[in-house]
ROLUM-980023 format. One record per residue: residue number from 1; x, y, z of N, C-alpha, C in turn. Coordinates in steps of 0.1 Angstrom, whole numbers. Example, Ala and Ser with C-alpha at 12.3 -4.5 7.8 and 13.67 -1.06 7.14 Angstrom:
! ROLUM-980023
1	132	-57	78	123	-45	78	132	-33	78
2	128	-22	71	137	-11	71	129	0	79
This chain:
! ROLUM-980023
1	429	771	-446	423	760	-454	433	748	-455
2	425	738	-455	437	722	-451	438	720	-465
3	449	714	-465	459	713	-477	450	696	-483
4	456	691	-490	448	679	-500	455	671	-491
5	466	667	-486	476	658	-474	465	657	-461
6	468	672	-462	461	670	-450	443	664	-444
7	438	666	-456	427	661	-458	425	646	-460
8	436	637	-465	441	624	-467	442	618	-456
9	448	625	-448	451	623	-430	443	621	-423
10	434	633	-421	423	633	-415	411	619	-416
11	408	617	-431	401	610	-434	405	596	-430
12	418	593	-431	422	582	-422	424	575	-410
13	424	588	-407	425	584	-390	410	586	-382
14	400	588	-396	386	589	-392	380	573	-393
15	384	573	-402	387	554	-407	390	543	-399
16	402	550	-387	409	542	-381	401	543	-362
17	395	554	-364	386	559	-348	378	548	-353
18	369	544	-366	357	540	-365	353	525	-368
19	370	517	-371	370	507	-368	372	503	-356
20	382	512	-350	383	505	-332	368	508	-327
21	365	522	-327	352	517	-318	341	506	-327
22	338	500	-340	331	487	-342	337	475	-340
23	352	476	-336	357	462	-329	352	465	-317
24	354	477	-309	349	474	-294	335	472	-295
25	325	474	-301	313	472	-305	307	460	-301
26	316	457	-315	315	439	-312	318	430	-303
27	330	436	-298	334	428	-288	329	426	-271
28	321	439	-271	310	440	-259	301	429	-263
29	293	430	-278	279	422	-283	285	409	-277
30	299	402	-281	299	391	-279	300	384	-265
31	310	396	-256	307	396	-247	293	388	-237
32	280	400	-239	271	400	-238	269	383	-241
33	268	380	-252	265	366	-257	268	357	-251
34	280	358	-245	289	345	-242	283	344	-230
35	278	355	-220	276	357	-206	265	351	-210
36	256	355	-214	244	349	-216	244	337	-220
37	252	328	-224	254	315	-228	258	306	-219
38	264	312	-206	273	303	-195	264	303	-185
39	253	293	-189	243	293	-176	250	287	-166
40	247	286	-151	249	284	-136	246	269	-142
41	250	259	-139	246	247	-134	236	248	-125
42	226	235	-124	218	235	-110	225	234	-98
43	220	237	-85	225	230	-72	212	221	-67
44	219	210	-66	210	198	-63	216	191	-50
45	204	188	-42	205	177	-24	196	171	-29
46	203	156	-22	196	145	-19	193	145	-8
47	180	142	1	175	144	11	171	131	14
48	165	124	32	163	116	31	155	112	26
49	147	94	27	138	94	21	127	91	30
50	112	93	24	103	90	39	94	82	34
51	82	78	41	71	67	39	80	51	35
52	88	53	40	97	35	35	87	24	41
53	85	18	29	75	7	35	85	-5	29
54	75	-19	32	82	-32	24	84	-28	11
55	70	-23	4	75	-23	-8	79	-8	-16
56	79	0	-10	80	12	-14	80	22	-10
57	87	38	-14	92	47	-4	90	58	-14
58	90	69	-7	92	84	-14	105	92	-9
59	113	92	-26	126	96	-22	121	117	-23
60	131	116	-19	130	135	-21	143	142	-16
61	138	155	-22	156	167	-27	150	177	-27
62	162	186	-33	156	201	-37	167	204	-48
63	162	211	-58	167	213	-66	169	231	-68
64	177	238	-68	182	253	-70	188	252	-87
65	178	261	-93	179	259	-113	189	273	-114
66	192	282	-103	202	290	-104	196	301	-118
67	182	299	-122	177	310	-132	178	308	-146
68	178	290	-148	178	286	-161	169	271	-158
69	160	273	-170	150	263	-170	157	250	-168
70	152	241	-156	159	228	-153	149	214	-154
71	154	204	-153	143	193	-149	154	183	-144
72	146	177	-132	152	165	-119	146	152	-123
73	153	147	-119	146	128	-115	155	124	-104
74	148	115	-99	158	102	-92	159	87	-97
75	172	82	-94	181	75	-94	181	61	-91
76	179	50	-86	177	48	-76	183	29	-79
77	187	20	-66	188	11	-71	201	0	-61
78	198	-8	-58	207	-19	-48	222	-16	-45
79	230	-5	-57	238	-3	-54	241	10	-57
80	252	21	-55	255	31	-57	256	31	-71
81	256	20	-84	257	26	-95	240	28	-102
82	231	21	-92	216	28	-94	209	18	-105
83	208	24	-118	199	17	-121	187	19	-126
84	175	22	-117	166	25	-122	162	40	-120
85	160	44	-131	161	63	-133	143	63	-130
86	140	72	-123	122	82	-127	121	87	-137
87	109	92	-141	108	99	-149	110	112	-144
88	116	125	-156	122	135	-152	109	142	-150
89	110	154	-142	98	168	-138	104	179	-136
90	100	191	-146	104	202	-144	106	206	-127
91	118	220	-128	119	220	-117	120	236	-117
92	116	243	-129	114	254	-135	126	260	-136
93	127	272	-135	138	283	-136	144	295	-118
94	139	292	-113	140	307	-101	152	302	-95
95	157	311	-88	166	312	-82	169	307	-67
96	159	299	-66	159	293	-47	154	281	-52
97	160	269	-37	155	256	-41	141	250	-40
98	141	244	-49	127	238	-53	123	223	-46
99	115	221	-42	114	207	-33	112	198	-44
100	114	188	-46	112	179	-52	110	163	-48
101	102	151	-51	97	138	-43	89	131	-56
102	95	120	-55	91	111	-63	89	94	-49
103	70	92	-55	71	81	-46	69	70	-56
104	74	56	-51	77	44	-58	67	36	-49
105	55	29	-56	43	30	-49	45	11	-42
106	51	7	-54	54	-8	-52	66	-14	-58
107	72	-20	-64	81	-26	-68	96	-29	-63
108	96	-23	-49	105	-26	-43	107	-43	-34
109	121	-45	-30	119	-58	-25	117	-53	-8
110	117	-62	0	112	-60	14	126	-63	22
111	133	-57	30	141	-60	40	155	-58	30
112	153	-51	20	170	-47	18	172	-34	17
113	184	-30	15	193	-16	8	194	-11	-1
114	183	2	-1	183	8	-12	191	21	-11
115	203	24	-25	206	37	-29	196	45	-37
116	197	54	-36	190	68	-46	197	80	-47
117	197	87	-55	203	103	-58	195	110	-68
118	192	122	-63	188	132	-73	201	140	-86
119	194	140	-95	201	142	-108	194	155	-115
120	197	164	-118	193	176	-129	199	184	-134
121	190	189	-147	198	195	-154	193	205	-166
122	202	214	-168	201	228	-171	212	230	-184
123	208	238	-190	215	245	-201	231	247	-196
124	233	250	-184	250	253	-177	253	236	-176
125	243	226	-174	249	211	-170	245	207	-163
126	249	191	-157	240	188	-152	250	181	-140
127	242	183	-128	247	184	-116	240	166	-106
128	246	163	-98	242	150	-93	247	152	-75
129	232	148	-69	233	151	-57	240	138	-48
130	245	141	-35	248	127	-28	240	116	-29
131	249	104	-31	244	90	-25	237	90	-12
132	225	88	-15	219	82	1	209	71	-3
133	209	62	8	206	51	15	190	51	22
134	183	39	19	171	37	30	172	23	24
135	168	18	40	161	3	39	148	0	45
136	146	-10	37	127	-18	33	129	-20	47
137	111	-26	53	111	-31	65	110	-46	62
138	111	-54	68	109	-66	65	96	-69	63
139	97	-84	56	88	-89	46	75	-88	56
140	64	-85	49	51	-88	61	48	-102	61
141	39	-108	70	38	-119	67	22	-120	64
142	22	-134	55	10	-132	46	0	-146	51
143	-8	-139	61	-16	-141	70	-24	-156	66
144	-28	-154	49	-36	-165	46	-28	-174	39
145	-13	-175	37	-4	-182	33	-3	-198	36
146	-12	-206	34	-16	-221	40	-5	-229	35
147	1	-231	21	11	-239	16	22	-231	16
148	24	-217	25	41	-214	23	45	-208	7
149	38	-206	2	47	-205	-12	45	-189	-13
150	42	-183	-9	46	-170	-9	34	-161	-19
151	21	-167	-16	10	-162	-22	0	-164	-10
152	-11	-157	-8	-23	-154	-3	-31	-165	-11
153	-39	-172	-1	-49	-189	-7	-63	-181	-3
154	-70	-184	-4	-84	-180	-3	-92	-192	-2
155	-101	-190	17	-107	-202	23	-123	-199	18
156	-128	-212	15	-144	-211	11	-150	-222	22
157	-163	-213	27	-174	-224	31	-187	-228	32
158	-188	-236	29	-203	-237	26	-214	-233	36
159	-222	-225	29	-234	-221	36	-241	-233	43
160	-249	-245	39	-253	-255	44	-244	-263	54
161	-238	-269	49	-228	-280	53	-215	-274	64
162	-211	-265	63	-203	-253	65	-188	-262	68
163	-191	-271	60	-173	-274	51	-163	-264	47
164	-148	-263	49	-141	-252	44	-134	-261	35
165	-132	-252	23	-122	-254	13	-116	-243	9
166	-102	-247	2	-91	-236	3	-85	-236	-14
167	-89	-228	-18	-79	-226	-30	-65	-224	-28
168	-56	-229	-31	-45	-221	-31	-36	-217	-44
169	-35	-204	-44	-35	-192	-55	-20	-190	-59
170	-16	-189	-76	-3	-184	-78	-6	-172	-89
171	5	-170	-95	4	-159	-104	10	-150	-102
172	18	-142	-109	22	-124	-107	6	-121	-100
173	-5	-117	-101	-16	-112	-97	-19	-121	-88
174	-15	-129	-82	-24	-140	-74	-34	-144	-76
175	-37	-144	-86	-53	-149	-91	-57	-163	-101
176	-47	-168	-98	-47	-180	-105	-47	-195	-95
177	-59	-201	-99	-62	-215	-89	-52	-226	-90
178	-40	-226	-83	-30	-236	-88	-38	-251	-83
179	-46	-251	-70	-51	-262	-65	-63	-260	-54
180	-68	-265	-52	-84	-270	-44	-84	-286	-36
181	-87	-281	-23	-91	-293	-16	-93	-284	-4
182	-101	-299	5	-107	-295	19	-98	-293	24
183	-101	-284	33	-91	-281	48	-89	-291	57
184	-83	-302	48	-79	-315	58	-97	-321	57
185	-93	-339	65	-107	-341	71	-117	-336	77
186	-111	-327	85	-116	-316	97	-127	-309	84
187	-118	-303	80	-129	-295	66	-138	-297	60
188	-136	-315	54	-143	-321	45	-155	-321	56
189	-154	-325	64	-166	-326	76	-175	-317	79
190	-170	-303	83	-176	-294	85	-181	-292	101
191	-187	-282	101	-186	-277	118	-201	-272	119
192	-214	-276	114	-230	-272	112	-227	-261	128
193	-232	-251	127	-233	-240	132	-226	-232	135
194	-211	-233	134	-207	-222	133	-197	-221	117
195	-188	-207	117	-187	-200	107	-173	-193	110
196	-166	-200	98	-152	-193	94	-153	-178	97
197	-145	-169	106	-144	-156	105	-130	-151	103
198	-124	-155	95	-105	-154	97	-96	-160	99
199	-79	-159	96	-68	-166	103	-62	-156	105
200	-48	-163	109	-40	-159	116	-32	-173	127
201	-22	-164	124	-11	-174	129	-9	-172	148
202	-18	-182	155	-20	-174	168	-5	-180	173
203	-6	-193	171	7	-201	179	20	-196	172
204	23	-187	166	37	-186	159	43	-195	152
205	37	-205	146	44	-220	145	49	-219	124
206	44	-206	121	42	-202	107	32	-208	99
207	24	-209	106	9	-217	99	1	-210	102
208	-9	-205	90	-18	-195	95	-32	-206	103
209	-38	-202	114	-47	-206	119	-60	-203	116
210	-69	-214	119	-84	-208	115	-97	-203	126
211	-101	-196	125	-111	-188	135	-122	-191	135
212	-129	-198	142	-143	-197	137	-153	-192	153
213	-163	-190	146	-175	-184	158	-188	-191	155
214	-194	-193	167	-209	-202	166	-216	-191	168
215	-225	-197	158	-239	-185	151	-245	-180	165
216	-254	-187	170	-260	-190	185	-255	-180	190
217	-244	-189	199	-240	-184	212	-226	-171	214
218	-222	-174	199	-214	-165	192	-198	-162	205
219	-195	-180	208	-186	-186	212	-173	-182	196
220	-161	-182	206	-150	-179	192	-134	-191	198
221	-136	-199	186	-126	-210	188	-113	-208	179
222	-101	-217	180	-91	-214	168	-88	-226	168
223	-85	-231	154	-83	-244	147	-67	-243	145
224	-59	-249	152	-42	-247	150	-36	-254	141
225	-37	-252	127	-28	-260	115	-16	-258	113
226	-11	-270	105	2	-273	104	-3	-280	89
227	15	-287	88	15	-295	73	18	-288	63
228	22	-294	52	32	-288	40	20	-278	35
229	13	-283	34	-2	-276	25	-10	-269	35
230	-6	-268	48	-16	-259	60	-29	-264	66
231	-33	-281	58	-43	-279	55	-43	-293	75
232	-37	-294	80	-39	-308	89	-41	-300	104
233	-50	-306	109	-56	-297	124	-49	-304	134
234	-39	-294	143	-29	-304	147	-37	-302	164
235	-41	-294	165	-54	-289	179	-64	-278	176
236	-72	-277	189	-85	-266	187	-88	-261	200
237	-87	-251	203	-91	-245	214	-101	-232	215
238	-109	-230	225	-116	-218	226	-108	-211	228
239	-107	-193	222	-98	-184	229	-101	-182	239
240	-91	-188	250	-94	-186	257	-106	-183	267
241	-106	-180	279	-124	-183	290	-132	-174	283
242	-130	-161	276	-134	-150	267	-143	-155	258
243	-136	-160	249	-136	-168	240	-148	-181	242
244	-148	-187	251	-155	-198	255	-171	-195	259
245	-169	-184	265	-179	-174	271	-187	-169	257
246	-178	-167	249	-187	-154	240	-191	-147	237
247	-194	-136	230	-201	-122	232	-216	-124	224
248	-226	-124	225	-241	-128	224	-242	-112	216
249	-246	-109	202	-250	-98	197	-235	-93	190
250	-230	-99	189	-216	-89	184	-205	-98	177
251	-201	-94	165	-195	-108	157	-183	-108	151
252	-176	-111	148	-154	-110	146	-158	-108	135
253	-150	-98	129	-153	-91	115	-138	-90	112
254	-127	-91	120	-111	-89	115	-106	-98	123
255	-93	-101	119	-80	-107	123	-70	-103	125
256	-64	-94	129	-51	-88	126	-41	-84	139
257	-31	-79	139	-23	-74	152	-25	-61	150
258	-33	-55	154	-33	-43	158	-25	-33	163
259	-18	-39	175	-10	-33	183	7	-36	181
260	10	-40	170	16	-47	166	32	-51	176
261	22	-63	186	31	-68	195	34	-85	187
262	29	-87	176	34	-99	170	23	-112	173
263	11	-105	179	-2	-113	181	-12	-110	173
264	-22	-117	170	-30	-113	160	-43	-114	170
265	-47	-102	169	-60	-99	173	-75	-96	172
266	-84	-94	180	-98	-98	173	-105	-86	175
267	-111	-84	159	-121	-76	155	-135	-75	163
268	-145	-71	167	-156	-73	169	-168	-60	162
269	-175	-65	159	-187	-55	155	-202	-54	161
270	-207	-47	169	-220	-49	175	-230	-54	164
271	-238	-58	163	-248	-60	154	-259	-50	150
272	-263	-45	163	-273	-32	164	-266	-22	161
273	-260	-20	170	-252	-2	171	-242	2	160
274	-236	-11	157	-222	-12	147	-212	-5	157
275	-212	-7	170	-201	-2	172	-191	-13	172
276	-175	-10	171	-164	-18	167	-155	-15	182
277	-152	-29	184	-137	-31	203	-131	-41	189
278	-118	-43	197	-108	-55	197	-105	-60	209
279	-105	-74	206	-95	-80	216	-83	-77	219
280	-73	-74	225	-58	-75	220	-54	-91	229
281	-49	-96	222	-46	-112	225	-32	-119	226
282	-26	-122	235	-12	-130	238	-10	-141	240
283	-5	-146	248	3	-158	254	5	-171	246
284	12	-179	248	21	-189	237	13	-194	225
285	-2	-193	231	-12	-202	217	-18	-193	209
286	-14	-176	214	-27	-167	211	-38	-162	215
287	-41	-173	228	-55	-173	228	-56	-165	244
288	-49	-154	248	-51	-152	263	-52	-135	258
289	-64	-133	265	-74	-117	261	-66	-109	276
290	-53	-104	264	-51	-95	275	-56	-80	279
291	-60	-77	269	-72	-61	271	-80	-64	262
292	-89	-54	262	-103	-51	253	-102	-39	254
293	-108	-33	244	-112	-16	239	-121	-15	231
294	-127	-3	231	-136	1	222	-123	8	204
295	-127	11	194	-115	11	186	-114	27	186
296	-116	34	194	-114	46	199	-125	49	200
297	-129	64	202	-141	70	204	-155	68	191
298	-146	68	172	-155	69	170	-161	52	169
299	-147	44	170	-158	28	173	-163	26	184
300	-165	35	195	-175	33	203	-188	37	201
301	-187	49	191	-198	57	189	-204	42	175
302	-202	43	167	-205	30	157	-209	35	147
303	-210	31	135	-214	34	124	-226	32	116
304	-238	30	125	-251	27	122	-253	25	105
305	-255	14	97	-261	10	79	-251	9	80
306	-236	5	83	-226	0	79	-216	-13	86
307	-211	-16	79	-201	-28	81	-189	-32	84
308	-181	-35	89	-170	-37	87	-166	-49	81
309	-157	-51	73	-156	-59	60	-144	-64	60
310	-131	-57	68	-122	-61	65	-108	-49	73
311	-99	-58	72	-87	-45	76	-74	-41	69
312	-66	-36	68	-52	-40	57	-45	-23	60
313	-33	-22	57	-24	-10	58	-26	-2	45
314	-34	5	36	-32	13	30	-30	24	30
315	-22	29	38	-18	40	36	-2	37	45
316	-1	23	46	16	20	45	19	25	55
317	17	30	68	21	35	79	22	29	91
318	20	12	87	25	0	96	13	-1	109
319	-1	5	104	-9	1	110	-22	-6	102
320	-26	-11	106	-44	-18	101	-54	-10	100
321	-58	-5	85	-69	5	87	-82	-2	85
322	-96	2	88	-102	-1	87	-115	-5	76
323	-120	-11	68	-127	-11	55	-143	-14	63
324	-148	-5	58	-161	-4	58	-170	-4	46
325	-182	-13	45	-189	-12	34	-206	-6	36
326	-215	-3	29	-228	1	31	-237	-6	29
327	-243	-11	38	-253	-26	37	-267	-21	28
328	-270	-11	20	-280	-10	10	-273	-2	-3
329	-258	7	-3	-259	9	-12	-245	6	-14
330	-236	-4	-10	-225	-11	-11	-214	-3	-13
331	-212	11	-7	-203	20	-11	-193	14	-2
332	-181	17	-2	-165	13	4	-161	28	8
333	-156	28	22	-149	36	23	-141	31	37
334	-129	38	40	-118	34	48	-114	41	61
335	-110	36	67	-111	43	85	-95	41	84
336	-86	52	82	-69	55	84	-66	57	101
337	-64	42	106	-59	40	120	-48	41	124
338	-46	47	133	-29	52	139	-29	46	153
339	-18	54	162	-18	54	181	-12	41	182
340	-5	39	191	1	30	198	-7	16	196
341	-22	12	200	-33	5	203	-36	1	183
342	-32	11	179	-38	11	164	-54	14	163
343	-63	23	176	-72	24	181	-77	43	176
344	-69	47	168	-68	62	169	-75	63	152
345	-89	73	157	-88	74	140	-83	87	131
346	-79	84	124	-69	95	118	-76	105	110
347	-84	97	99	-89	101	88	-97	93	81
348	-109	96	73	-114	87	66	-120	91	54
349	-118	78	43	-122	86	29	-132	75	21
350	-136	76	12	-145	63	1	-131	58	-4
351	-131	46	-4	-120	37	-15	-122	41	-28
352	-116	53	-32	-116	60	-46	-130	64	-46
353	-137	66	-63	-146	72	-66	-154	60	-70
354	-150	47	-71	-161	37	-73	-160	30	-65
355	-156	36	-50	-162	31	-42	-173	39	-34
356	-170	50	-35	-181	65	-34	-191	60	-42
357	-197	54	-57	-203	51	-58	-209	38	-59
358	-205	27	-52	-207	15	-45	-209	5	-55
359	-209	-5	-53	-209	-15	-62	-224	-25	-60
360	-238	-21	-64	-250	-32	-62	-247	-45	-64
361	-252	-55	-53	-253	-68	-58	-243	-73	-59
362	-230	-69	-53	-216	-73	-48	-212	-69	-29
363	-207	-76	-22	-202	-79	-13	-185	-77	-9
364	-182	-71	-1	-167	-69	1	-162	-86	9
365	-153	-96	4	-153	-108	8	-141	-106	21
366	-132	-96	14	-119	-95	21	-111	-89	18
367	-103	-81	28	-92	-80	25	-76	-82	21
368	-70	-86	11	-60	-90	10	-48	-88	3
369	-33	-89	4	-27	-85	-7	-20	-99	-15
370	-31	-96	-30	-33	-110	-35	-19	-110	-45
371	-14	-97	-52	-5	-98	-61	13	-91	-50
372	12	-91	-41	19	-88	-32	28	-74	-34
373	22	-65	-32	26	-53	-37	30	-43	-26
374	22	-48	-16	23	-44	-5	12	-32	0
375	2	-34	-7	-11	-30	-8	-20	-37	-9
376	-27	-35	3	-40	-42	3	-51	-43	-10
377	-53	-56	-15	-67	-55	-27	-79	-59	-17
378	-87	-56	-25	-102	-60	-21	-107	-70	-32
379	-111	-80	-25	-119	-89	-26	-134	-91	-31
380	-144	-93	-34	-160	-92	-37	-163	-100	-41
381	-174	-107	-41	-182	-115	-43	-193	-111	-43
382	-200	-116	-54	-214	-112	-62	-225	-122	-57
383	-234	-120	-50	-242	-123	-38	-253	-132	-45
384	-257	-133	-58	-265	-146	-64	-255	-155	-69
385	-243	-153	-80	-234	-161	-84	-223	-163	-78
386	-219	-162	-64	-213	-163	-55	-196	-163	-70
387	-197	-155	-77	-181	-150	-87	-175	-141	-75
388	-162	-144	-78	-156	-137	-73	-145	-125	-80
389	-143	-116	-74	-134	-98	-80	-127	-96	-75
390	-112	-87	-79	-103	-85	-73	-105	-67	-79
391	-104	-58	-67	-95	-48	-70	-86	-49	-70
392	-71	-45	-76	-57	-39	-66	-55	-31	-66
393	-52	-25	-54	-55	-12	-52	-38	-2	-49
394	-37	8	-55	-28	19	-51	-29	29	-52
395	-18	40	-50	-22	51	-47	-12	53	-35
396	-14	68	-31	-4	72	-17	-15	64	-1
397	-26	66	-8	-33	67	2	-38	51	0
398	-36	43	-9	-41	32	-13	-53	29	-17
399	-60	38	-20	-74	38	-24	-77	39	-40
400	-69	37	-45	-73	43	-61	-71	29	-68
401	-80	23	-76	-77	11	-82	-69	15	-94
402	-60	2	-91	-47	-1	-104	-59	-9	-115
403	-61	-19	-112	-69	-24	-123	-75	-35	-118
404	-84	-47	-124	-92	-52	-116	-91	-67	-123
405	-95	-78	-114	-101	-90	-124	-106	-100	-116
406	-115	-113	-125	-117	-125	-118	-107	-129	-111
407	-113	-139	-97	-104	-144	-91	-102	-157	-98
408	-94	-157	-110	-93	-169	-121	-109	-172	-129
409	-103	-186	-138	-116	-189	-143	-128	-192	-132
410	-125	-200	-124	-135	-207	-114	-143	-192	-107
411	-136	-181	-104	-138	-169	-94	-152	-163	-107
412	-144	-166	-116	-155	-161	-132	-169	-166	-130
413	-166	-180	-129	-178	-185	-131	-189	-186	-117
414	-181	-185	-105	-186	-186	-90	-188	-204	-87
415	-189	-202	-71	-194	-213	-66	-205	-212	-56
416	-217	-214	-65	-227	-209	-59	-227	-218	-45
417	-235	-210	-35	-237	-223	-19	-224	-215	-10
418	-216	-214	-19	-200	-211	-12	-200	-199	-8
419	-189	-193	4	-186	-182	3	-174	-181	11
420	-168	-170	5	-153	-167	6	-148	-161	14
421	-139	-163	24	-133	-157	31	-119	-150	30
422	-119	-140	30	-101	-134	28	-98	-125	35
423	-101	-127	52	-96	-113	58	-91	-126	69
């Protein structure tokens, strides 16, 4: 039998077992804690960036959250110290890298150096991927630019008299009438039978030129302007023997370089069939038809109840796609042209969902990019009050309207007799 000592002893060194093991107790729990507290940082790459247009580009990365809820953005901005941040987007929690892309649809300048880096971050911290680099393409040039000032003008002509007059347009939006007058004497005069179908700058001289075609014989000539205002006819020639000749049943519905050899080229549309050729067009004035084509197979085949209305790059891939409208129920939709020729069709969709459901008793006038975004807007005019509408339009694909308005007061009110040209 244990003595009273010894029982004193015992109980103390029972005392003394059952504090160490609740210090080591605790000291595992905290353990535990601490580990649980020291989350991984992300691992974050900046990767190149793609779709770089004049005015905008899709940067992208990948983000590794190492198993702690994370969220990324990019960076981005003229120099390596950046500037303008995205908005941030989860990039969740797993343990492998996550892709990540943010596209900047417009507000970029044209023809310079941009930095960007992806940034994210996590409960462990926040981690920042390499500096990388893309540059803009240079500025496009703006086809209907008559006075140089770095806005799109919009040519009007009369139905009767078939006089041209030229608004020329300012504004953030381009929609404001800074001024109005004839297209020179030449304008005030007018040309009774034939009909404005376009410009373009055929001579290189930085003056956009004017196109026109005779109703009849559906002969196609170009009006070569100059002058501070664009507006003075410095010569006139048929395009060329082509040109002089004419195509009888088939009528210029675009302007643009197609092929983009730095000439601007000509649209055609059958009348009956709707099928769609281009000219493709060279030599020092513009006016020498160095090939013809059909605009691939399906513009040989044609688009019977429809139109072509116009052309413009919406989908930013440095070619001219095609805008089509519906001659009874005014729907819009768009022909995504690729290939060398710019003759290849890619894909095609309705210009959003109000263009899928068409617009009655409106008219597509033209294509243009009025607020310079580097996205084609659409044009319309309202076929009794000859008012005029602007979509602008963006999107990846360019089809989705940003928001809309008169082309100024005057576009509000219309000019009846008149009609508008903007492709």
């Amino acid at each position: 039998m244990m003595t009273v000592d010894e029982v004193v002893v015992r109980r103390k060194q029972s005392a003394t077992s059952l504090a160490k093991i609740t210090l080591l107790t605790t000291t595992m729990l905290m353990g535990v804690a601490n580990f649980a507290l020291s989350s991984t940082p992300p691992t974050v790459v900046t990767q190149a960036a793609t779709a770089v247009a004049p005015f905008g580009a899709t940067l992208n990365g990948t983000v590794n959250p190492n198993g702690t809820v994370t969220t990324a953005f990019f960076e981005y901005g003229l120099t390596s110290a950046y500037g303008q941040p995205v908005a941030a987007t989860s990039s969740g929690s797993g343990l492998s890298p996550v892709a990540v892309s943010w596209t900047i649809f417009s507000g970029l300048s044209c023809n310079m150096l941009y930095h960007f880096r992806l940034v994210a971050t996590n409960s462990g911290g926040t981690s920042y991927g390499d500096d990388n680099t893309f540059m803009t393409p240079p500025c496009p040039m703006i086809t209907s630019d008559f006075n140089n000032d770095g806005h799109p003008d919009v040519l009007w002509q009369n139905d009767a008299t078939r006089q041209v007059a030229i608004w020329y347009m300012g504004s953030t939006n381009g929609n404001i009438e800074l001024g109005a007058s004839f297209l020179g004497a030449a304008g005030a005069a007018g040309v009774p039978g034939w009909s404005v179908v376009g410009t373009g700058d055929f001579d290189n001289d930085g003056h956009p030129d004017v196109v026109w075609q005779r109703d009849a014989t559906r002969q196609v000539a170009v009006w070569y302007m100059g002058g501070a205002q664009g507006d003075v006819l410095l010569g006139a020639s048929f395009l060329g023997a082509a040109g002089a000749v004419g195509a009888p049943g088939w009528s210029v519905v675009s302007i643009r370089d197609f092929n983009n050899d730095g000439h601007p080229d000509i649209m055609w549309q059958q009348d009956a069939t709707r099928q769609v050729a281009v000219w493709y067009m060279g030599g020092a004035q513009g006016d020498v038809l160095l090939s013809a084509s059909f605009l691939g197979a399906a513009g040989a085949a044609g688009a019977p109840g429809w139109s072509v209305v116009g052309t413009g790059d919406f989908d930013i891939d440095g070619h001219h796609d095609v805008v089509w409208q519906q001659d009874a129920t005014r729907q819009v939709a768009v022909w995504y042209m690729g290939g060398a020729q710019g003759d290849v069709l890619l894909s095609a969709s309705f210009l959003g969902a109000a263009g899928a459901a068409g617009v009655p008793r409106w008219r597509v006038a033209g294509i243009v990019d009025l607020n310079y975004d580097g996205r084609p807007d659409i044009v319309w005019q309202e076929d009794a009050t000859a008012r005029v509408f602007v979509w602008y339009m963006n999107g990846a694909q360019g089809h989705d309207i940003w928001y809309s308005s008169y082309l100024g007061n005057d576009g509000a009110v219309g000019v009846p007799g008149w009609r508008v040209i903007a492709r």
